[in-house]
N, C-alpha and C positions, 0 to 999 in steps of 0.2 A: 732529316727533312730538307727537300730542295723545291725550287719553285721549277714548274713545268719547262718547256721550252720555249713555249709561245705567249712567255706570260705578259711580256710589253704590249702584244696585239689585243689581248685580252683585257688588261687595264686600261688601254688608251681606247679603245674601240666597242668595246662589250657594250649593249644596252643593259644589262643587270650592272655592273659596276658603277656605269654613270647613273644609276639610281640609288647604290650605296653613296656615291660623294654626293649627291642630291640631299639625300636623307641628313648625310654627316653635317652639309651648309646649314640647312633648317636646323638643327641642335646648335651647332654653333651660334647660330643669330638668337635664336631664342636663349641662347648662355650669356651671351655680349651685352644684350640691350637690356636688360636690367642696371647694366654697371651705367647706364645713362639716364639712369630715372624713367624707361623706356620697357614696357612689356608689349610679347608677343599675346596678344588674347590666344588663350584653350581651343578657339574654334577653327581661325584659323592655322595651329600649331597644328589640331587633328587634321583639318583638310589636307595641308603640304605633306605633312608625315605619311595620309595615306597615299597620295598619290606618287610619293616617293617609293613606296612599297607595291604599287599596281606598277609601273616602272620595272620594278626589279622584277617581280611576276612573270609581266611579258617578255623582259627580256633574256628571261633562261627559255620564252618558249619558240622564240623568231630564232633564223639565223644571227649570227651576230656579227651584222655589220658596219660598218660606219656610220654615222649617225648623220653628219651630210649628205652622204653618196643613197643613205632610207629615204630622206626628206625629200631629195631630188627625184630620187629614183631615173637613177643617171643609165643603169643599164639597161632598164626598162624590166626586172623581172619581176617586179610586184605589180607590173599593168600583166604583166603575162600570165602570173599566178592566178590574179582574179579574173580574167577573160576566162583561163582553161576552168575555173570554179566555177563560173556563169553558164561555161558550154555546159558542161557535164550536167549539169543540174538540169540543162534544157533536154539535154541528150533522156534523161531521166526521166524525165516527167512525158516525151514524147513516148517512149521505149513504155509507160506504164500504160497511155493512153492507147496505142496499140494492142497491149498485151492482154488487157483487161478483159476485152469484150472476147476475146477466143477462151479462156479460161474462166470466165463466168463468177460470179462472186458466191459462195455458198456459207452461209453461217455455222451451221451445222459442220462436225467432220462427215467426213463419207470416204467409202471406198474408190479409188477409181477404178478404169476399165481391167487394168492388171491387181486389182486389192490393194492397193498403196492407201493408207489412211492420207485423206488428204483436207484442206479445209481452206475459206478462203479464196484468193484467186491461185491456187493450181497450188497452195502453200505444203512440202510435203515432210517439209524437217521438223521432229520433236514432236510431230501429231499423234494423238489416241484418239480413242474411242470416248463417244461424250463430250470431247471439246468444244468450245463455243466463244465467238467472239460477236463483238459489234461492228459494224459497217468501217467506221471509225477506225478500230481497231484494224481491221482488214486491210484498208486503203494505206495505214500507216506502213503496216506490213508489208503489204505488193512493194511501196516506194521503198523501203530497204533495203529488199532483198534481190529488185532490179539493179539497184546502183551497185552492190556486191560483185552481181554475177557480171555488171560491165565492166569492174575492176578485174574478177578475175580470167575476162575473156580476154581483158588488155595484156596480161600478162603472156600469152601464148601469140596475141595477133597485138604485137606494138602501133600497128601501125590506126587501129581503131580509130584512134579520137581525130587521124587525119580525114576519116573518107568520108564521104556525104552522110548528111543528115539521115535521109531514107535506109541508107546501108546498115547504120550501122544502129538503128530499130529494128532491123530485120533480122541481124545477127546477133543481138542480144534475143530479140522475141526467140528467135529458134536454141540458142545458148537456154533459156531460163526453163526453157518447154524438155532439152535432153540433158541439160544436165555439164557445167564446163571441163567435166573429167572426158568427156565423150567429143565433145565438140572441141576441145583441144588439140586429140589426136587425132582428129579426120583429115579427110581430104580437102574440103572446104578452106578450112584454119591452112591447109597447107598448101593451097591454089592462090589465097590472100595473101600472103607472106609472101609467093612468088613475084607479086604484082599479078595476077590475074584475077583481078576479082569480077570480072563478068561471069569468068567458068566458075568462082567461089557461088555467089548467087543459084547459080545453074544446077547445083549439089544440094539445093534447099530444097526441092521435090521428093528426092532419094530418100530424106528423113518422116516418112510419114508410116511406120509402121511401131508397135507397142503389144510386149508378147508374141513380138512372131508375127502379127500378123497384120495387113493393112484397115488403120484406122480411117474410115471416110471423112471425119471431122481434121484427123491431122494432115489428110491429103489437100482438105482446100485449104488449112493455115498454111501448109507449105508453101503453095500456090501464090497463096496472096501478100507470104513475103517475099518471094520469087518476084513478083512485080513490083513490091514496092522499093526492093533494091534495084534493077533494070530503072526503072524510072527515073530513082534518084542519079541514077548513072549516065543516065541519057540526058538528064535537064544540067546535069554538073559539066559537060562539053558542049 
């Protein structure tokens, strides 16, 4: 048995260990102060004990860094952590409010235009026949499965969470309507990466067919995420 490499940074620094010597003081005190005619009441021994333990919790689940340098937050990446949680979430809830109304909400499963059991706003994973949800359910559903597919449209187009608001509603709405195996490998995904995402926009049109052949409903969603990327593009200079 040896101790790790890094085990000085890890003692001195870990927020889980400074919740073990946290824990060990509160025993301690509550061992000592008897010998003074002196107890710790049960209530507050449970309080400290737990909170010495929600401590240790959190701190196998943070990074683990100095416990100064957290407090300060000297490098600023816990402002930066929660602003990109904040955008996302807004990115989220805009990309649903978009999405929503072209995909329609349907309690019932049903087929759609190519027989895909579908249910829901446009939901098409794990559906049968007979399925049935509540409103609730659904809305829960849409907002999941948007922030999913923005995760994994981030993975092929890094550059996502930097570009306008509008944009990148647009590119999720159209990611979530073909699907991010398809929209990964296009032209679009690969015009954006370039740097050109006026021409990435301009590739939203092209996507309006389902079985082969041109759907009228997918040609004006194209359309009107065509515009609302342009737009966002034009108010962002």
């Amino acid at each position: 048995m040896k101790l790790i490499e890094n085990w000085r940074d890890i003692a001195l620094k870990a927020w889980s260990m400074w919740g073990v010597y946290a824990l060990m003081l509160v025993n301690i005190v509550a061992y000592v102060l008897p010998q003074f005619e002196t107890e710790m009441s049960a209530g507050w021994y449970q309080v400290l004990t737990a909170l010495c333990a929600l401590l240790i919790g959190v701190g196998r689940l943070l990074d683990q860094a100095d416990l100064s340098d957290f407090l300060r937050d000297t490098s600023g990446a816990i402002r930066k952590r929660a602003a990109a949680g904040v955008g996302a979430a807004a990115i989220v809830a805009a990309a649903v409010g978009f999405i929503e109304p072209w995909e329609g909400t349907r309690l019932n499963a049903y087929q759609d235009v190519v027989g895909v059991w579908t249910v829901c706003a446009g939901e098409t994973q794990n559906v049968r026949a007979g399925d049935r949800y509540t409103q609730a359910e659904c809305d829960a559903m849409l907002a999941d499965r948007v922030a999913e597919f923005r995760d994994r449209l981030q993975t092929c187009l890094p550059s996502l969470p930097k570009l306008p608001t509008g944009v990148q509603v647009a590119f999720i709405s159209w990611s979530y309507n073909v699907g991010t195996g398809a929209a990964c490998r296009s032209t679009l995904v690969r015009k954006a990466n370039a740097g050109d995402v006026v021409g990435a926009c301009n590739e939203l049109p092209r996507w309006n067919r389902a079985g082969g052949r041109v759907i009228r409903g997918l040609t004006n969603r194209r359309l009107s995420e065509r515009q609302l990327c342009l737009t966002a593009l034009d108010q962002a200079t």
